[in-house]
N, C-alpha and C positions, 0 to 999 in steps of 0.2 A: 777299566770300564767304570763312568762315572754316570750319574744323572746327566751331563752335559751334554755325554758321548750318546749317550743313548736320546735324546734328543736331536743330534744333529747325523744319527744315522736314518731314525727315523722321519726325515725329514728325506733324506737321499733317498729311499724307498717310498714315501710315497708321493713324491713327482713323477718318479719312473713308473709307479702304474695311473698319475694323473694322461701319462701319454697315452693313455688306451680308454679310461674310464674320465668322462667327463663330471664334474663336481663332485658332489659326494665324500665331501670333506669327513665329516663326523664317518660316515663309512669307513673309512679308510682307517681313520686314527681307533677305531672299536677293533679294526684285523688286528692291527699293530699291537693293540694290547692285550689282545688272544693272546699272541705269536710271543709277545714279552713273558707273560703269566700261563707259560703251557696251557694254555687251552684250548677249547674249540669251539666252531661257528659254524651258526644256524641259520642260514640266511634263507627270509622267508617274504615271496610276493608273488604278486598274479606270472603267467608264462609273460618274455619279451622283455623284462626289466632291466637284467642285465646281469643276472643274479651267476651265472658259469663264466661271463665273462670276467665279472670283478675277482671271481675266486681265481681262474686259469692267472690274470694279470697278476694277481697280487703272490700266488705261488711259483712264476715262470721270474718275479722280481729276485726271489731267494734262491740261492745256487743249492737246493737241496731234491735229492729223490723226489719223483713227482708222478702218480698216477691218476687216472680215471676210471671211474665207474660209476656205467651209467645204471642206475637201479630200477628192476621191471618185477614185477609178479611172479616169474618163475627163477629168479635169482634164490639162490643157494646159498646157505653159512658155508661150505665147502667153496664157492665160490669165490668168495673173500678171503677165508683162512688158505687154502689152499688144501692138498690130500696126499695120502702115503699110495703111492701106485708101485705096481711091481714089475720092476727090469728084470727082464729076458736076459737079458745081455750078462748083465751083473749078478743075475742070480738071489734078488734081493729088495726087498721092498725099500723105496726112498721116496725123498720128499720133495714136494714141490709147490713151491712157494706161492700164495697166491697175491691180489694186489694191497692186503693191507698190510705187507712186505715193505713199506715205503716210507719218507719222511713226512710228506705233504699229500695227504689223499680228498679227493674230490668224490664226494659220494654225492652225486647228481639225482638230484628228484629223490630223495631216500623214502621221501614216503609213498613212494609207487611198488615197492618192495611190503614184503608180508610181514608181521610183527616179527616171527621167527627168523628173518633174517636181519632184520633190523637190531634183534636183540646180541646179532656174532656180534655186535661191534664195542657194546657193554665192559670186556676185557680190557679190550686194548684200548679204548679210552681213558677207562680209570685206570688201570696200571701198566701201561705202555707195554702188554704181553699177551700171548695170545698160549693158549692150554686145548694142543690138539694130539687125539688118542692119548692120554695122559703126558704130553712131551709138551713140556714149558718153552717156547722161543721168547724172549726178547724182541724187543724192536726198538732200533736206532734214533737215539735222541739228534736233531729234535723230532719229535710226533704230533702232527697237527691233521685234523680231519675238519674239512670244511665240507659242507651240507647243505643243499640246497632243497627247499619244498616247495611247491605249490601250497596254498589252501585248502585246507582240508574239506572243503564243499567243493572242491573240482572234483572230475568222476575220476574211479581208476584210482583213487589215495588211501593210505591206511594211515591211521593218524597215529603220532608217534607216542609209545607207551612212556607215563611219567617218569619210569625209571633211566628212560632216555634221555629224554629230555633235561634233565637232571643230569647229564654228562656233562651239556652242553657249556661254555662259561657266558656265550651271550648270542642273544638271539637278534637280528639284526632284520629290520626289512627294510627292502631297497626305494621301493616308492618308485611312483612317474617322476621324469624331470621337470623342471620351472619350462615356458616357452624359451628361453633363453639356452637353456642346456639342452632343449629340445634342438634346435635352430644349430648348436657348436657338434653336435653328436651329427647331424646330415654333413655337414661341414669336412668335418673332421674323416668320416671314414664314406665319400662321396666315391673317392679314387682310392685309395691305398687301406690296408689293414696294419694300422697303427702294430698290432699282435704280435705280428709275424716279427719286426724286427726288434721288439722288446727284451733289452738286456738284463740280464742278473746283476745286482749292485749289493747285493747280502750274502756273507757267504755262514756256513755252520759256525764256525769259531766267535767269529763274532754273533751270532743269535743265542749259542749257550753263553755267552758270556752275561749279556743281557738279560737272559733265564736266571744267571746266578744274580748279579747285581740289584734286581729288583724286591727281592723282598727283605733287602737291608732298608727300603725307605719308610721311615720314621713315622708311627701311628701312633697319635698321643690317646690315653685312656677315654676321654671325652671322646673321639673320633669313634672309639671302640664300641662305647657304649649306644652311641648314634646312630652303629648300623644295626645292634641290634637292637634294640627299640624301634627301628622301622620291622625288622623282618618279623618282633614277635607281633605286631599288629599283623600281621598279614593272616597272620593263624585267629587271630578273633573277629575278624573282620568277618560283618554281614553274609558277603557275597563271596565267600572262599567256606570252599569246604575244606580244603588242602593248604596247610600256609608252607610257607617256606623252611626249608632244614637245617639243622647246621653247616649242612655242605653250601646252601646258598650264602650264608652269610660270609664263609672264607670266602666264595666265589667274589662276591662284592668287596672283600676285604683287600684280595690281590688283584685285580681289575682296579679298584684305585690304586696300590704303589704302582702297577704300569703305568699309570695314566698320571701316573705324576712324576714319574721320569723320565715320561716319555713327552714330557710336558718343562724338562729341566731343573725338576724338583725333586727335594730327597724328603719332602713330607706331603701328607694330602691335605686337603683343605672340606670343607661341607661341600662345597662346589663341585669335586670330584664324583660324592657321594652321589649329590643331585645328579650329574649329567648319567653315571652310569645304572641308578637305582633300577627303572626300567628297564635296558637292556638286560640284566644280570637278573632282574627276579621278575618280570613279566611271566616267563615261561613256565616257570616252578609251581607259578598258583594253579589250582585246580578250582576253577569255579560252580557254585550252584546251579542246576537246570536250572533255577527261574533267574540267575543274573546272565546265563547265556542267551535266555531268551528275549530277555530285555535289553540287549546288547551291551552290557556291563562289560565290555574288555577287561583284559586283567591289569593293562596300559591304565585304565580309568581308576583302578582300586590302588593302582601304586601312586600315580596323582595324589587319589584324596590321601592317600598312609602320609607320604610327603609334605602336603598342608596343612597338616594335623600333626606334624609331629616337631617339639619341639627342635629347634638346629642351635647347634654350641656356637653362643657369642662372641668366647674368646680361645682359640685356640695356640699354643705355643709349638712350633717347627719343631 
């Protein structure tokens, strides 16, 4: 497995979920470079966008374990780990596994769920394992958890504590279509559900391989120094109470080598840095009441970090 390869697989997946998900180019290549760089996605916009479809698509692409859950206010941590129930039969307490049992899980509306269930998922994000009545399981590589929200100003939402959010490797919103993607989406699924016959073209072998391969691509010291000189602005900045950790900065670190082999390159460039900066540390910052109030997004502060921060001239591959 080269830069090449992983370019021209990821290219096979994602036309196979272009059959179901109209445009949404950048979309697509930000799953892919989850899915390269173990991570996970947060994908967040008003209800109707498209936000279960793109995920079901883009997870029903890869031949890997695949559940749902759809998350509601009386949802249970027992409910996702699963519980030790006791056989009659057998004489014996055993286990039984629950849905974050899986390679690919879909946590649907996560923030309609209570902090405390939102935080089972804590474990097995960061360390792909789950610690129930003191009994360690494993979970089978690969481990990917896609997320969907509503807005946190809709009714019915808990908003997701930072420590969560901080799981996450990139936060993703879907947006309304152009009229034109409007126009191909009636089109498109007028008569038939594209969905239904959508085939797997990725299998596990090849996804861990891709998992190994990527973070042999080439980051020169300059590069290094770039991200973080953005991230530590983000901790002095005006309008952040909260700046970014060192977990965010590897986050951005391996988000660019995916995105650069998955892009047919075995080094990143500034350019990487730029496209992924926002999705990778929008989420992280925690901002001032008074820049919430003034509608200061965190999208806005990583902009100005951006334009203000010096980008290396000359970089060598």
């Amino acid at each position: 497995m080269n830069a090449s390869d992983i370019a021209q697989w990821g290219l096979l997946l994602k036309t196979n979920v272009q059959q179901v998900i109209v445009g949404k180019d950048d979309t697509i290549d930000l799953f892919l470079i989850s899915l390269i760089a173990s991570g996970h996605v947060l994908l967040e916009d008003v209800p109707g966008t498209g936000k279960t479809m793109m995920a079901k698509a883009f997870a029903k692409s890869l031949a890997c374990s695949f559940k749902r859950v759809q998350f509601t206010p009386d949802l249970l941590p027992s409910d996702l780990t699963g519980i030790h129930f006791y056989n009659q039969q057998a004489g014996q307490f055993q286990f039984r596994q629950g849905p974050l049992f899986t390679q690919i899980l879909l946590a649907d509306e996560i923030n309609r769920a209570t902090p405390r269930t939102q935080s089972s998922l804590l474990e097995c994000m960061e360390e792909r394992q789950i610690t129930i009545d003191g009994e360690t399981h494993f979970l089978e590589r690969p481990f990917m958890v896609i997320a969907t929200q509503n807005p946190i100003e809709n009714q019915g939402t808990f908003p997701l504590p930072e420590a969560q959010l901080d799981r996450f490797l990139l936060k993703i919103p879907m947006q309304y279509p152009t009229t034109q993607e409007g126009i191909d989406i009636l089109k498109r699924f007028k008569k038939d559900a594209p969905f239904d016959t959508l085939l797997s073209v990725m299998d596990v072998k090849t996804i861990l391989a891709m998992q190994e391969y990527f973070c042999k691509v080439t980051v020169c010291e300059e590069l290094m120094s770039y991200i973080v000189n953005i991230v530590e602005r983000t901790r002095s900045h005006p309008d952040v109470i909260l700046g970014v950790s060192p977990r965010g900065s590897l986050a951005l670190l391996h988000a660019c080598q995916a995105y650069a082999a998955l892009k047919g390159r075995d080094f990143i460039t500034p350019d990487d840095v730029l496209f992924l900066a926002k999705p990778v540390l929008a989420h992280r910052l925690l901002l001032s009441a008074t820049s919430r109030i003034h509608d200061h997004h965190a999208d806005r502060v990583i902009d100005s970090i951006l334009q203000t921060t010096p980008v290396p001239s000359e970089i060598m591959g």
